[in-house]
N, C-alpha and C positions, 0 to 999 in steps of 0.2 A: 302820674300827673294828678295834682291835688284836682278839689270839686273849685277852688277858687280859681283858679288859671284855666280848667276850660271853662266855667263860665265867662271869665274877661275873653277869652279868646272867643268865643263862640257871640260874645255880643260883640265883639269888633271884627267877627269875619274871617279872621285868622285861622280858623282849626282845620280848615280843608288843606291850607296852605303848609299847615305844620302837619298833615298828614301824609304829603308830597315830602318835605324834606327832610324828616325821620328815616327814611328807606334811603335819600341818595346819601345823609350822611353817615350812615351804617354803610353802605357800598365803600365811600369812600375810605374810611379807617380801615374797612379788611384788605382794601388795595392796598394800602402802607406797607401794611404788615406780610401782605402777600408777596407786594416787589421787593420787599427789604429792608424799605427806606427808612424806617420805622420798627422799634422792639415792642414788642407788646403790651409791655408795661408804661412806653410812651404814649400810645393810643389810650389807653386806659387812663392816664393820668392827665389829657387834654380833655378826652371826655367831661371827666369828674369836674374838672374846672370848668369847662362851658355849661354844666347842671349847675353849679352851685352859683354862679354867676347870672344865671338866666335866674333860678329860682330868687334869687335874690333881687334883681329887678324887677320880677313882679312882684313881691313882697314890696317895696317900696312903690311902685305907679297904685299900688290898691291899698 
């Protein structure tokens, strides 16, 4: 996590909130790959998109 995005997060309240859902969506993706539903290289490759997309919208709001 860069020093820019928790500063924004921390001044708009968000980082407790993004502390809660870091752990359920790491839970989530190793259920994928644990029930089956999901290759592991699928999880990995939704991850990477949902960081590059997040990083990129706060690079844009700031």
């Amino acid at each position: 996590m860069t020093n820019r995005m928790r500063l924004y997060m921390t001044r708009m309240n968000h980082f407790d909130s993004a502390l809660c859902v870091k752990p359920f969506s790491i839970m989530v993706a190793l259920s994928r790959v644990v029930l089956g539903l999901h290759y592991p290289s699928d999880v990995l490759a939704g991850a990477m998109i949902g960081i590059v997309m997040s990083l990129t919208s706060m690079y844009i709001m700031l």
